[in-house]
C-alpha positions in Angstrom: 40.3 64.9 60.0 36.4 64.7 59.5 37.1 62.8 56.1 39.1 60.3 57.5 37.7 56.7 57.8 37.4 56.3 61.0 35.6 59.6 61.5 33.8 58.3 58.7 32.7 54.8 60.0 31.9 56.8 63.5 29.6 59.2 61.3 27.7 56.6 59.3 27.1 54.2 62.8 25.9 56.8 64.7 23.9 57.9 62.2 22.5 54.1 61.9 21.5 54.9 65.5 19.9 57.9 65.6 22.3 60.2 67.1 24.2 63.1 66.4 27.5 64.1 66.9 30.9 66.3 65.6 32.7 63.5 63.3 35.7 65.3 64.3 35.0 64.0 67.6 35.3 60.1 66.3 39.3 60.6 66.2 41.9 60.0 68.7 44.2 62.8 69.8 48.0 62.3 67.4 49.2 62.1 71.0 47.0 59.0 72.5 48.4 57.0 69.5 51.8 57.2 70.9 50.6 55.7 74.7 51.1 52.4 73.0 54.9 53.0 72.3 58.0 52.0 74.8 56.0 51.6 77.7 55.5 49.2 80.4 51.9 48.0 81.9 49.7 50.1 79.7 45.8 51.0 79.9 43.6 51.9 77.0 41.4 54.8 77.9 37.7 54.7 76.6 36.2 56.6 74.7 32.5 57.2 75.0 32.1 57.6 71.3 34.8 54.8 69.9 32.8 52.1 72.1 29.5 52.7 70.6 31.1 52.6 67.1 32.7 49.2 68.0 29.3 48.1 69.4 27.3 49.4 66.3 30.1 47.9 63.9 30.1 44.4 65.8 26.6 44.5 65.1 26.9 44.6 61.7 29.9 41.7 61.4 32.2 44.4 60.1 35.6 46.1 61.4 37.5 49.1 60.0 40.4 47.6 60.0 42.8 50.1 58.4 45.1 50.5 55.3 47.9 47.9 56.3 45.9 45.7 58.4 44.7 42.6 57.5 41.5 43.4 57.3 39.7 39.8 58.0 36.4 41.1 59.5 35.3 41.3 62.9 38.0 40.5 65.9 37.4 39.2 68.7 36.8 40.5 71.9 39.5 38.4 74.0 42.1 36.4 71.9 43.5 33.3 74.9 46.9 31.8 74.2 48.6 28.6 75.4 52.0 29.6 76.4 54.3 26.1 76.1 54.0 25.1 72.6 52.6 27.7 71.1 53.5 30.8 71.7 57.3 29.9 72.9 59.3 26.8 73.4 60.2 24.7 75.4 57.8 23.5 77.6 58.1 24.8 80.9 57.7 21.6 82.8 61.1 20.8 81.7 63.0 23.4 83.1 63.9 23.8 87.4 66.1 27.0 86.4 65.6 30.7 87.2 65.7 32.5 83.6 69.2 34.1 83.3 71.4 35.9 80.5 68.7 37.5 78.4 69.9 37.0 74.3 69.5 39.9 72.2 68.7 39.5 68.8 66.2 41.4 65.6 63.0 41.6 66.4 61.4 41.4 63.0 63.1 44.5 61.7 61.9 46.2 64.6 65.0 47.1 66.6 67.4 45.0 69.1 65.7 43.5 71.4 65.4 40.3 74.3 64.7 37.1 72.0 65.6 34.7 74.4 66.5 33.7 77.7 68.1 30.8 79.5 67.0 28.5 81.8 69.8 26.1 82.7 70.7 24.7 79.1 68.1 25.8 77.8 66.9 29.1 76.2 63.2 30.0 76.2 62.2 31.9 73.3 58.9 33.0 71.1 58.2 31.4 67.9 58.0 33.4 65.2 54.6 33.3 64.7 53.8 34.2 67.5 56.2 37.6 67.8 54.6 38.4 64.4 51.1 38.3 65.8 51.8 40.0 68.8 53.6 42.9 67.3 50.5 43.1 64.6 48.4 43.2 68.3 50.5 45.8 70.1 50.4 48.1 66.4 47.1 47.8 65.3 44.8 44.9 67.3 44.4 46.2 70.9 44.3 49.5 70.0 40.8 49.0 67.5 39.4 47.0 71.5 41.2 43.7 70.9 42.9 41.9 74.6 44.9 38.9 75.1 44.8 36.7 78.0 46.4 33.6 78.7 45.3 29.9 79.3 48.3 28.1 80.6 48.2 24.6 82.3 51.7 24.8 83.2 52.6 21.5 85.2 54.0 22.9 88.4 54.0 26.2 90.8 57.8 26.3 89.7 57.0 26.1 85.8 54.5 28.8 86.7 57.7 30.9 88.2 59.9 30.3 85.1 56.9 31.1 83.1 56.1 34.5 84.3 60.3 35.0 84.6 60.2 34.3 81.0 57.3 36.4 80.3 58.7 39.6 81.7 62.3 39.4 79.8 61.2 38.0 76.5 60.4 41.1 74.4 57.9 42.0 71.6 59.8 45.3 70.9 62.6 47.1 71.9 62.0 47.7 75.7 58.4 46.1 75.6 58.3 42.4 77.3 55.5 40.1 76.5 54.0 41.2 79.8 53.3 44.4 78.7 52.0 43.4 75.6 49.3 41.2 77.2 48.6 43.6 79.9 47.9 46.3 77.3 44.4 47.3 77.3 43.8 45.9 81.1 43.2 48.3 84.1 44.1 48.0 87.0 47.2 45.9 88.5 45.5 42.4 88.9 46.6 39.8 86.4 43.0 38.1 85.7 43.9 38.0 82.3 46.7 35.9 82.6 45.3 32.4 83.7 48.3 30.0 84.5 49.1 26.8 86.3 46.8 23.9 87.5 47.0 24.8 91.5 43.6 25.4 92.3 41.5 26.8 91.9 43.0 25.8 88.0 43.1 22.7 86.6 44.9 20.5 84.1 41.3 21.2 82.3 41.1 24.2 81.0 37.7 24.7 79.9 36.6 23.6 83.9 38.3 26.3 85.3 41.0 28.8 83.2 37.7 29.5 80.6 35.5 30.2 83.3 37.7 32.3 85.3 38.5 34.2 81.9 34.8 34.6 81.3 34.3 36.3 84.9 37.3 38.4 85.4 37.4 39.8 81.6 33.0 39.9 81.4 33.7 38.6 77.8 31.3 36.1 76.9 33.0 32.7 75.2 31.5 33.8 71.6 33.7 36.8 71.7 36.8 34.7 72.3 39.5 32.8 69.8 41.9 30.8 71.5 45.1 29.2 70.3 46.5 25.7 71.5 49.0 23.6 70.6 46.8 20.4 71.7 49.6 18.1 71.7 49.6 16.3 74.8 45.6 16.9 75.4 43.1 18.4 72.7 42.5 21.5 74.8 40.8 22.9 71.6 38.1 20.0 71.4 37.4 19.7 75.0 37.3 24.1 75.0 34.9 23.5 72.0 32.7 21.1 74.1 32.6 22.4 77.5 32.7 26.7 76.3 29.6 26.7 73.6 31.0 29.6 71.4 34.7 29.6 71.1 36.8 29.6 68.4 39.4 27.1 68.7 43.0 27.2 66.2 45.2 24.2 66.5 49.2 24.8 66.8 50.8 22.0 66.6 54.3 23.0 65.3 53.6 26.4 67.5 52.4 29.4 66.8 52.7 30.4 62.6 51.6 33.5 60.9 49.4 31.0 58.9 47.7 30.0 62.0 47.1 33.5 63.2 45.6 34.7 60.4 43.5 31.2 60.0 42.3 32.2 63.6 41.1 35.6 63.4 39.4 35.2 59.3 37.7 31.9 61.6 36.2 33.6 63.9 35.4 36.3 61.8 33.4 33.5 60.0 31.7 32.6 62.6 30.6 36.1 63.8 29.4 36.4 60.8 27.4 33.3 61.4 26.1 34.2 64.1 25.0 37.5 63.0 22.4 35.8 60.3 21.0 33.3 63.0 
């Protein structure tokens, strides 16, 4: 295991800095890689070591990002999703409906699974894009110190009910809702990650209120974030832009797409890269 790249990138930072340790040390236990698998709300552990690899590689503007992953550079810290529009449709406003008869279906080649639910006529489901990128996060993202949190300004406290409905049935993979995927890497059992509605203390302005709130509850500074909007009804990217100095902002304006995922993460990759020459 001491030859392995990850043992190896944890070898060569800490040597960067000065300090010595067992390489062997630098790898997870075959068992901790299986935490991620089948279950509900899920908590990464730390590791003493792994964070001040992470720390010495952000530093630098480089990731180890794996054979298989898409190696774009560094990821961010916090990765903030709309929910109507962009990472499922339709818009939530539009619906008064508990969600009922969950719709199984393939989940990329990944197993039966919860593709859609229904809320009156209508059936709530993820885009494509969108399942794509979260089952690349639940595989390989949030376990290399990548979260997701949510920026929603869903219309009303009842969109807000059939929103988090939604979000619990809806599934990434077999058995594991979209809750569980963006609750992965979170301790604890409060949901600051998941910012939704406009009830205060939100707001139909998102970089006023869900932005800060993100910022405080997560201790993520705005630099360290991408966020993905579909900015149709209100350009939640420009205004985040303006009002959140730092954050990378992706468009998705025919909902989430693979193309727009990996357009997001190889931006702000750019930019840390940026940032790291100022």
């Amino acid at each position: 295991q001491s030859g392995s790249p990850p043992a190896m990138l944890a070898f060569l930072a800490a040597t960067v800095a000065g300090l010595a340790f067992d390489p062997a040390s630098a790898v997870r236990p075959a068992s901790s890689a299986r935490t991620f698998a089948g279950l509900s709300v899920l908590s990464t552990p730390r590791w003493p070591l792994v964070d001040r690899v992470r720390r010495v590689a952000r530093a630098s503007s480089f990731v180890y990002m794996g054979d298989g992953a898409s190696g774009v550079g560094e990821l961010p810290e916090l990765v903030v999703l709309d929910l109507d529009m962009c990472v499922w449709s339709p818009e939530m406003y539009l619906l008064s409906s508990d969600c009922t008869d969950p719709t199984t279906g393939d989940l990329n080649g990944r197993g039966e699974g919860v593709v859609g639910v229904r809320s009156g006529t209508d059936m709530i489901r993820l885009f494509p894009g969108a399942l794509a990128a979260l089952q690349q996060c639940h595989d390989e993202l949030i376990p290399r110190g990548m979260r997701l949190a949510v920026a929603s300004s869903a219309d009303t406290p009842r969109a807000v009910e059939i929103g988090k409905q939604a979000m619990s049935m809806l599934e990434v993979l077999p058995g594991l809702t979209l809750y569980d995927v963006l609750r992965m890497g979170w301790e604890g059992d409060a949901d600051d990650n998941l910012q939704i509605g406009r009830s205060p203390p939100l707001s139909s302005d998102k970089s006023r209120t869900h932005f800060p709130i993100l910022r405080e509850k997560t201790n993520v500074e705005y630099e360290h974030m991408l966020f993905f909007d579909d900015s149709l009804w209100s350009d939640h990217c420009a205004i985040v832009e303006r009002n959140c100095p730092g954050v990378t902002t992706v468009r998705t304006p025919k909902g989430m797409t693979v193309e727009a995922w990996e357009t997001g993460l190889r931006a702000y990759a750019r930019n840390a890269a940026a940032r790291a020459q100022e």
